[in-house]
N, C-alpha and C positions, 0 to 999 in steps of 0.2 A: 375575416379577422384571423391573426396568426395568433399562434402559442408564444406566451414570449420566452419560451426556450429559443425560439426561433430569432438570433440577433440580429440576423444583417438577412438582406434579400439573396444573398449568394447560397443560404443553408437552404434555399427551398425551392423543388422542382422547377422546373422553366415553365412560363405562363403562370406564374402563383403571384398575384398581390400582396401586397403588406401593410394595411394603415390604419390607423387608429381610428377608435369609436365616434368623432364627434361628425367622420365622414360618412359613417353608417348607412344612414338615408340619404344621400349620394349614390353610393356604392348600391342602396337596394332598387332605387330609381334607373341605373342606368345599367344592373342584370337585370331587371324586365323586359328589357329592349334586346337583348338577346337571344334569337333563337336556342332553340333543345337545352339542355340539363346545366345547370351552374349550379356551384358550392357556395355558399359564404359562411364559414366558420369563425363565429365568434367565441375569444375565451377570455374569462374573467369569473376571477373568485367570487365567490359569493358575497354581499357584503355583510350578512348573519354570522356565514362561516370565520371571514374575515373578524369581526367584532369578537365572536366564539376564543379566535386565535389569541388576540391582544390581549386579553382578559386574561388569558392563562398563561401568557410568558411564551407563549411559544413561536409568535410572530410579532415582528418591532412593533412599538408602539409609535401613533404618528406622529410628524416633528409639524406639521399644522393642525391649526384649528379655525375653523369657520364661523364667524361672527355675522349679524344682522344688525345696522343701526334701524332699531325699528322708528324712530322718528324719519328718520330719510327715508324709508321702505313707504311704498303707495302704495303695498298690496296688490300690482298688477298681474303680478303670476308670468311676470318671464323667466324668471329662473326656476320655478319649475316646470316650465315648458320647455326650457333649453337642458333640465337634467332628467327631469321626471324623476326626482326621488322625494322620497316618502317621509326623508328627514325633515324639509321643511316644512312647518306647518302652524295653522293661524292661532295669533295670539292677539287677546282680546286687551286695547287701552286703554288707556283716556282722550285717546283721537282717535278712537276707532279701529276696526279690526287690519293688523299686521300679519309679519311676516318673521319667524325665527326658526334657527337652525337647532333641531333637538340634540342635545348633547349624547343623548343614548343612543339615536340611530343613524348619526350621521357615520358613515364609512370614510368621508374624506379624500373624497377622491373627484372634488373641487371643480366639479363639473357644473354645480350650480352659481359658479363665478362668470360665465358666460351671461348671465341676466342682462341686459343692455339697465345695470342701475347703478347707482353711485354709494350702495349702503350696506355693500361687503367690503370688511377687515375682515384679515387673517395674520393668526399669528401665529410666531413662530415655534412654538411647544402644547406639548399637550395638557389639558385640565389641570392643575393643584389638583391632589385627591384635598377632599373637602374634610380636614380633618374638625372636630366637635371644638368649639368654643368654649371659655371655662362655664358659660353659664347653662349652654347644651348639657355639659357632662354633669354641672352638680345637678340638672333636670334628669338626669339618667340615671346616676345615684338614686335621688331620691324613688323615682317609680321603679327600681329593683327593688326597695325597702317596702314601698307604702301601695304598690299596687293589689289591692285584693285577688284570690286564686278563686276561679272558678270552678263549678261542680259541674266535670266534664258528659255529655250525654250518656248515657246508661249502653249498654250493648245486649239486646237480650235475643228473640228466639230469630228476628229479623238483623241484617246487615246495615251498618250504616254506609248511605250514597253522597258523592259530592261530586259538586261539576266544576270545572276550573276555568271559565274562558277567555279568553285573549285574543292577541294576535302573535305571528311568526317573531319568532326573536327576541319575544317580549321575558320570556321567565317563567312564565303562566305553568306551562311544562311541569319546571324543577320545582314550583310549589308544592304541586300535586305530589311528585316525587318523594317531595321530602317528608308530607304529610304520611306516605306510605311506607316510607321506612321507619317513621318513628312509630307507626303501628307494629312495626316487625319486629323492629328492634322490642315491643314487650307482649312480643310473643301472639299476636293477634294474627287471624286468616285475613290474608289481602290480595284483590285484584285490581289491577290498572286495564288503560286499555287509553291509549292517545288519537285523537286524530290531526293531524298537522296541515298545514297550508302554508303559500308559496311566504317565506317570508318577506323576502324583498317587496312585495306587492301586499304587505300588509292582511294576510291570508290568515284566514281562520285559524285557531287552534285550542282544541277542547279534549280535556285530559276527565278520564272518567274514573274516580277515585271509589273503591268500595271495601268495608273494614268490618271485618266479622268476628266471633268470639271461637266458630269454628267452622272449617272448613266446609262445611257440607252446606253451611247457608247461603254459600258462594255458588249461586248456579248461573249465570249470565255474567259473560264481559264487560257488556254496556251498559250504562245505567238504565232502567227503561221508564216508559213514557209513566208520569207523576211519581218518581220513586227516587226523586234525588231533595235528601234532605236540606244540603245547603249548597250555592248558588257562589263562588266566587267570580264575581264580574270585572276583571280586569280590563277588559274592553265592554263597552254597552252594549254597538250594534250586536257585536257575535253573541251575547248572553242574549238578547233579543230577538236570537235568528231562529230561526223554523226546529233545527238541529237541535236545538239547546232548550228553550223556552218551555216546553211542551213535555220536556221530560222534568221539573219541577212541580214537588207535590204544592197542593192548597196550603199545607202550614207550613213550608219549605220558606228557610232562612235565605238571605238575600245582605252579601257583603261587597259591596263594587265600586270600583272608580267612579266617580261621580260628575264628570266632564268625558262629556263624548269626543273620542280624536277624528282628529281629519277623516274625512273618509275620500273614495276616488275621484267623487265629484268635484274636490277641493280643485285637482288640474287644470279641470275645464272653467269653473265657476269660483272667483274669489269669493263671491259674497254667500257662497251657499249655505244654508241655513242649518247648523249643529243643532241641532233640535233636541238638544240633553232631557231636557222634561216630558217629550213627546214617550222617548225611550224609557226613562222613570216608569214613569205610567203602568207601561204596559208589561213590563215586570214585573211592579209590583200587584198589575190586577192577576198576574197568574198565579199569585201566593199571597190572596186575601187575607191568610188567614194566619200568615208567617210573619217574621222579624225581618226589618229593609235596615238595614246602614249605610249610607252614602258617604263616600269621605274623597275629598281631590288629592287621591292617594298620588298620583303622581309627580304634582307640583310637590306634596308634601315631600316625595321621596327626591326631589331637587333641591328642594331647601337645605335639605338635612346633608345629606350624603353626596352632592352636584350629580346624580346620575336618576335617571325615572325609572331603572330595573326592578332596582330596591321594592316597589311598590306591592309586587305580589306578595313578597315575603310581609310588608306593612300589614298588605289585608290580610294575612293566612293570619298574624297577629291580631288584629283586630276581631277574627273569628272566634278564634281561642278564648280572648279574655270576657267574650260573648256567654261563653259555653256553648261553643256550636262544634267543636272538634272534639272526640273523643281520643284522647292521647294528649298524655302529660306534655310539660312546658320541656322536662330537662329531657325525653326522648325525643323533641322538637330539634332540640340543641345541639344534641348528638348527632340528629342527621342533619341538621346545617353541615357540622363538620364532617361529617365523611361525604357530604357532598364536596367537600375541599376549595370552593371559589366564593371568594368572600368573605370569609367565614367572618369575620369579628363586623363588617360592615351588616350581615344578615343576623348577625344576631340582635343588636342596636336597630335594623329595621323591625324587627320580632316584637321588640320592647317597644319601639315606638307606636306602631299598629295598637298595642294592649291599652299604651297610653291614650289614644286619642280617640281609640271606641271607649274608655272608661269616663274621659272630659273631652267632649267636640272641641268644646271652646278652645281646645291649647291648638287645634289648626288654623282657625282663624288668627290667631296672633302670629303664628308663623308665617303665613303667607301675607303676601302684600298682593291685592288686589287695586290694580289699576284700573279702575271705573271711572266712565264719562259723571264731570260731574253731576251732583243729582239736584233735581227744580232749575226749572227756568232762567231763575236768575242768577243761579253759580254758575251754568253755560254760558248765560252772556258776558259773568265778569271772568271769567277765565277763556274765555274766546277773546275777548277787547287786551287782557293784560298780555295775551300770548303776540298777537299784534302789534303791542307798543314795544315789546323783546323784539319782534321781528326785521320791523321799521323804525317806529316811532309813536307818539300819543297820539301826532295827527291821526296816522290811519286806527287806532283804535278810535276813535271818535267820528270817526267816518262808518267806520262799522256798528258802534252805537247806534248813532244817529236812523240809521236805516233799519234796524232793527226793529228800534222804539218805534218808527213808521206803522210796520209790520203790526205790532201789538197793539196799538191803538186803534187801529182796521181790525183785525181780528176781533177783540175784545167787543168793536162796534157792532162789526155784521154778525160775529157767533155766542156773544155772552162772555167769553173768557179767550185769554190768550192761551194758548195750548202747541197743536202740532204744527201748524203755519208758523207761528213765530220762530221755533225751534227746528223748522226748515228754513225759513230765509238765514237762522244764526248760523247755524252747519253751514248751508252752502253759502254764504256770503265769507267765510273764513276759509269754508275750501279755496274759495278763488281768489282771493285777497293775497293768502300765507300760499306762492307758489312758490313752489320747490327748486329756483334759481342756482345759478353757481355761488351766490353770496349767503343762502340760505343754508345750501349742502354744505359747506364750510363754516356756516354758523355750529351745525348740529355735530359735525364730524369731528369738531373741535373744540365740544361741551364738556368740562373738567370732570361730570360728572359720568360721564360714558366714558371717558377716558381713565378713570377711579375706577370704573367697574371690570376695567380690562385686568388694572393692574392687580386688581384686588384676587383673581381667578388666575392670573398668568403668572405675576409678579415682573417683570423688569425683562419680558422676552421682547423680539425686535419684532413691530407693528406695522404692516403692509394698508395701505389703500386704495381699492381695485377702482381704477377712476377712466373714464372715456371723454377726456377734455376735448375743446374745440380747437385742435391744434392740427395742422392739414397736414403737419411733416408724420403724423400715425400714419396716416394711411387707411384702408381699407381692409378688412376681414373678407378674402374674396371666394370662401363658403354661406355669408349672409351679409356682405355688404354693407354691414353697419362701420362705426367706427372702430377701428381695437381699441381694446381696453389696457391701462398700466398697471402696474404693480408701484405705485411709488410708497418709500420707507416713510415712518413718522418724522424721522430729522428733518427733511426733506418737507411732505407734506405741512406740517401742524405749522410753523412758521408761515407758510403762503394761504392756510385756511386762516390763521386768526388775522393775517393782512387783510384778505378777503372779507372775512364780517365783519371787521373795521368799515371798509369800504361800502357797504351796505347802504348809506347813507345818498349815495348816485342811484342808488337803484330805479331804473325807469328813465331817465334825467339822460340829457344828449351827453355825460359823461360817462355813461355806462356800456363798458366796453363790451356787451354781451344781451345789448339790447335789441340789436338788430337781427338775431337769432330766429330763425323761425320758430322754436317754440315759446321763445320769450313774445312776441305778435300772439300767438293763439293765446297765451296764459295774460294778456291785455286785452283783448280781445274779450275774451270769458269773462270777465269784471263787467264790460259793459253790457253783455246781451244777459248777464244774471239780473244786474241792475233793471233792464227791461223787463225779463220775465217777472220780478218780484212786483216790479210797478204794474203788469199787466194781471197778474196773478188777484195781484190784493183790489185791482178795479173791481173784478166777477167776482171776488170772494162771496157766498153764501151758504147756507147747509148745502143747498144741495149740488155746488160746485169743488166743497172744498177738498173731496178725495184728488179729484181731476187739477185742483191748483198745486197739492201736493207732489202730484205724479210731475209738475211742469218744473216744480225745484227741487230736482231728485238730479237733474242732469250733471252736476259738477262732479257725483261722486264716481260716474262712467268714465269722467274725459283722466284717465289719471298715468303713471309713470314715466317713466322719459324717455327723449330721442325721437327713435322710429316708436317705439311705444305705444308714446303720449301723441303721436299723432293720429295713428289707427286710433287710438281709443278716441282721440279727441273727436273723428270723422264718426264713431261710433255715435259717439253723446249728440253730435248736433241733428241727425239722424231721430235720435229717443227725442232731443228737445223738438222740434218740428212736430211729430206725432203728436207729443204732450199737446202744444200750442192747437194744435186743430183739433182734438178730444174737446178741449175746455171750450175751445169757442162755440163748439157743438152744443154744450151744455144749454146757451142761452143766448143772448145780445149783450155784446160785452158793454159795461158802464166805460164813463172816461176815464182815462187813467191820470194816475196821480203822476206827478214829474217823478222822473226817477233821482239818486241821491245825487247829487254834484259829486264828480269828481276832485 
């Protein structure tokens, strides 16, 4: 890869290539087949240093921005397969775990628009900064009035220690930072000492903060092993990690983001398992004897401010109004500003952090947690009403109907209806509500996604990255799939809301998109679920029912589109096969029940 000082191929030696990233592995596949020594020089800004630039005016800010419809998103993880970036990452619904583009670390260099999926918008301007609401700011008035001041930790013949950790690009750094100048600034002995990792790759980073009354108490760098009084966890895993953990005392305070981020496995494995409580735990068993606050500072610091940086400065607040930081609120303040970036946004995260370690509760009213519904029975009636929006009441009563089957078996063969019924509901909806071209058009031109654009953008012009069945595209003849378009909202929204109009053919020999091979497999899948469900609930008993569960687990394997959803679908039938001969194994299957009419 060239410099891009380098404009045209005439500026560079004779035998020198020239082409862009998405040929990379290409270009690294076919110099291995070349005998003795080759170069490939790849150059690209960082996108840390890049975000670093925009932030401070010194480099244009972007003129797109990258959206996720996460109802159209199946979470299949092509697009970050096709970018491998760290900005997108999963987010938990009420249909289950998605796919969104984080607004703080996305670089924008729209490389994750190659996903072979239909549930990237981009538009055309950058974020609204988020400015405070009247009812935000009379809440911000009032907690500079009524917030109580704390009585900061004492400094006496020992230093006080703090550990800061995160990951790369995260902010974690300039907390610690700021924490250390506001020690200076009143006159106090201070020693820092960072350790950083790669950021792009979501890389450690841990700032070792130490504050003394005078200089001579100051004899180590690093914090050392149980001698770090307080614990700011901006990321879990790294406060978790071997480096960090170990060096926090028994009474050692503990103030951290309380949602675990993606971590690397997320590329390989959509469903991998964030294990936020695992992580809990185990932090807080290494400071028995100390102060734990948990707060989803980062959603928090998206609500408030549209950006998740904000969050360290939250918790450094949050500490403070703790009394876990020794150093005044207005030497806090002071070094916000001569840190010079953000200033009036960090001091509003400062005060909010005090606020919501003073009242938890005022974060839960802020955030809007989209959870599956909860009991049995609010899943089926929001499974069946999602259904009759999709199609019609028939098919939610079709879906009923097989359900109630389910429940009534279970209830007989196990005592109570439970995880079988709420597997046949899940997956009898995965396969029911597929993701069709009448569907994607349903969702992509939902007034209420479309209200959330305008609400963050305002009135900028709206792209939809789409890979229609139309054979005059052509071919992508790096991966063969279909190209993908850019079409405008004028253009699009008119032919999406004709489109889930028409919705009503879906299936029906007037469905001009029926004859599609994946519309066959996503037919296909209704009836071998219908099977499995009937063959599932024959053998249901205690001691079958993990093995009936593993058997209707397969819809959520066969998922995204295109080439995709075919690999995946070969995947699933694959896991279903297996399941099927587990279970039989189990016992002599009983007869089975008919399955539901079509």
């Amino acid at each position: 890869m060239t410099p891009p000082a380098c404009r045209a191929a005439s500026e560079l030696p004779p035998g020198v290539e020239r082409t862009t990233r998405e040929h990379l592995l290409a270009v690294q596949e076919r110099f291995r087949t070349v005998p003795g020594v080759s170069v490939i020089v790849y150059d690209q800004i960082c996108a840390t240093e890049k975000r670093r630039k925009r932030k401070r005016g010194t480099m244009a800010a972007p003129k797109t921005s990258v959206l996720i419809n996460e109802r159209v998103c199946e979470n299949c993880g092509d697009c970050t397969v096709q970018s491998n970036c760290v900005a997108i990452e999963p987010v938990e619904t009420e249909f289950g775990r998605k796919r969104r583009v984080s607004p703080s670390t996305c670089n924008t260099d729209l490389s994750c628009l190659k996903g072979f999926c239909p549930s990237f918008v981009t538009v055309g301007a950058a974020r609204k900064p988020k400015e405070p609401s009247t009812e935000i700011a009379a809440m911000e008035e009032r907690f500079a009035r009524e917030l109580p001041t704390p009585l900061p930790p004492p400094l006496g013949d020992r230093p006080w220690r703090a550990l800061f950790a995160g990951v790369g690009g995260g902010g974690i750094v300039t907390a610690g930072a700021i924490t250390a100048m506001a020690a200076h600034l009143e006159g106090r002995a201070v020693r820092t000492l960072d350790f950083t990792g790669l950021a792009q790759k979501n890389g450690a980073v841990v700032g070792h903060v130490q504050i003394a009354a005078e200089d001579s108490a100051l004899d180590v760098a690093r914090v050392p092993v149980r001698g770090a009084d307080l614990l700011v966890a901006a990321d879990m895993a790294v406060a978790a990690s071997r480096d960090v953990l170990p060096r926090l005392k028994g009474e050692g305070a503990v103030v951290g983001q309380a949602r675990l981020a993606s971590v690397a496995a997320f590329v390989r494995d959509p469903d991998v398992v964030l294990d936020s409580d695992a992580h809990r735990v185990a932090i807080e068993a290494a400071s028995p004897a100390g102060f734990h606050l948990w707060l989803d500072a980062a959603r928090l610091a998206e609500a408030l401010f549209g950006e998740a940086q904000t969050m360290n400065t939250l918790l450094l607040g949050a500490a403070w109004q703790k009394g876990l930081v020794p150093v005044r609120a207005a030497s806090l303040m002071r070094a916000i500003e001569l840190n010079g970036v953000a200033v009036a946004t960090n001091k509003r995260a400062f005060l909010w952090g005090r606020a919501v370690a003073h009242d938890p509760s005022l974060a839960e009213r802020l955030l809007d947690h989209r959870r599956p519904p909860a009991g049995l029975e609010n899943l089926i009636e929001h499974r069946a009403a999602e259904l009759a929006r999709y199609q019609n009441e028939r098919l939610a009563q079709r879906f009923r109907a097989l359900v109630a089957r389910a429940r009534a078996i279970e209830e007989a063969s196990l005592g109570e209806a439970g995880k079988v019924t709420r597997a046949v509901a899940e997956g009898y909806f995965r396969v029911l509500a597929y993701k069709d071209e009448f569907e994607v058009a349903r969702l992509l031109s939902d007034p209420s996604f479309l209200d959330g654009i305008r609400a963050e953008f305002g009135e900028a012009a709206v792209f939809f990255h789409l890979s229609p069945p139309l054979p005059f595209l052509g071919r992508d003849p790096a991966t063969g799939r279909r190209r993908k378009v850019a079409l405008p909202a004028r253009v699009a929204l008119p032919a999406f809301r004709l489109l889930a109009r028409a919705r009503v053919v879906r299936g029906s020999w007037l469905d001009p998109f029926r004859w599609q091979e994946d519309r066959r497999l996503e037919r296909e899948a209704i009836r071998l679920f219908e099977e499995d469900v009937a063959f599932a609930l024959a053998q249901l008993r205690p001691e079958t029912a993990e093995a009936c569960l593993r058997l209707l687990a397969w819809p959520f394997a066969a998922r995204g589109f295109g080439p995709v959803k075919r690999a995946s679908h070969a995947r699933a039938m694959g896991e279903r096969a297996a399941a099927r001969a587990a279970l039989v194994a189990t016992g002599t299957p009983a007869v089975a029940p008919e399955p539901a009419s079509a």
